[in-house]
N, C-alpha and C positions, 0 to 999 in steps of 0.2 A: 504494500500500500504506500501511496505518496505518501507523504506527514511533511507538515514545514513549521516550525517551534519558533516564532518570536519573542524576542526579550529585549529589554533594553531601554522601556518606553521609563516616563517617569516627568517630575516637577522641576524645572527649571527657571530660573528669570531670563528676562533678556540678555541676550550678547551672550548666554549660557553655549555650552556644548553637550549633546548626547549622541554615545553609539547603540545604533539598533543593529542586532543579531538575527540572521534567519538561517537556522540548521535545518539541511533538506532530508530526507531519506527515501529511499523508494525509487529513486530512479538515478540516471546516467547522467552527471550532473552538466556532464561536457554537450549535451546532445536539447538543452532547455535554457530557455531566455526567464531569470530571476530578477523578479523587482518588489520595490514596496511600493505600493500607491496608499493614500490616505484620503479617510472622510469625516470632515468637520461637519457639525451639527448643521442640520437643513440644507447640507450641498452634495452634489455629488461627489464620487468617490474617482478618485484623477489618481492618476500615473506620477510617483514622482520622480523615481530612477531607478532604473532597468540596465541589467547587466548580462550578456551574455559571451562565454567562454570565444566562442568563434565569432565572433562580431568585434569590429577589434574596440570600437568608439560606445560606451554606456549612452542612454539616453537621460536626460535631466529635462524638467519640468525647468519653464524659462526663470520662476521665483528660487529657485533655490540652486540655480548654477553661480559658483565661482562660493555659496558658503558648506552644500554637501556633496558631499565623493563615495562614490557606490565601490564597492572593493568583494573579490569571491577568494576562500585558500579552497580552493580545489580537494584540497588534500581531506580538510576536515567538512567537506560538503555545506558549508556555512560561506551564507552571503552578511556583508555588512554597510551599514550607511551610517557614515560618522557624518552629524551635524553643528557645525557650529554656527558662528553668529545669528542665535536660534532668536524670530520674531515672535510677537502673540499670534500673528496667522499663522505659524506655521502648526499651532494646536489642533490635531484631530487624535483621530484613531489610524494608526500607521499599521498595513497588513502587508505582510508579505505572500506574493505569488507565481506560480511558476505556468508556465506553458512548455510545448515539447515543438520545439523549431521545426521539425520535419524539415530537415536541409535547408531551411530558408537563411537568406543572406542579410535581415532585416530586423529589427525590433519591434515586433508589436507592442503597440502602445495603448491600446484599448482595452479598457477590464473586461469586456464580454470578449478580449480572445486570450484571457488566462481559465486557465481548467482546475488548478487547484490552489488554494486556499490555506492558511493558517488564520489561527485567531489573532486577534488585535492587539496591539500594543498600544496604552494611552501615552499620548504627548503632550505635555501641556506645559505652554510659555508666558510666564508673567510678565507683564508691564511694572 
């Protein structure tokens, strides 16, 4: 069975930093585009960055390039997304999820084309 375990979420102030964790299991990790998208109360749930092994460029949500970096150790099947210069928008619920590339040479970046799922991780950023 897939399984995808996030941790990492938690309270910070502004200008704060946190790392979120997403351990995979269940499949072939080289062969699946892994990301976290999040969803803030009353909005849709967006893509935030997305990584995948054979793809050489991550994709990043235009608000948080240049303060988070999507990073995989292969080794330990665990994807991470270190945040810093963390804002009060960037408060949701952070989910990590995976899709199976089927040779594609691209990033999906649409939550209806991820197939599995973990639970969420709270983020929440004080003013």
């Amino acid at each position: 069975d897939v399984q995808l375990q996030a941790s990492g979420g938690g309270l910070v102030q502004a200008g704060g930093s946190l790392r979120l964790s997403c351990a995979a299991s269940g499949f072939t990790f080289d062969d699946y585009a892994i990301g976290w998208f999040r969803q803030a109360p009353g909005k849709e749930r967006e893509g935030v960055s997305i990584i995948a092994s054979s793809i050489s460029r991550p994709y990043y949500l235009e608000s948080v390039k240049g303060r988070f970096t999507i990073s995989s150790d292969n080794a330990k099947n665990t994807v991470y997304l270190q945040m810093n210069s963390l804002k009060p928008e960037d408060t949701a619920v952070y989910y990590c999820a995976a899709t199976n590339l089927n040779g594609g040479t691209w990033i999906p970046k649409g939550r209806n084309m991820y197939d599995y799922w973990g639970k969420g991780t709270q983020v929440t950023v004080s003013s």
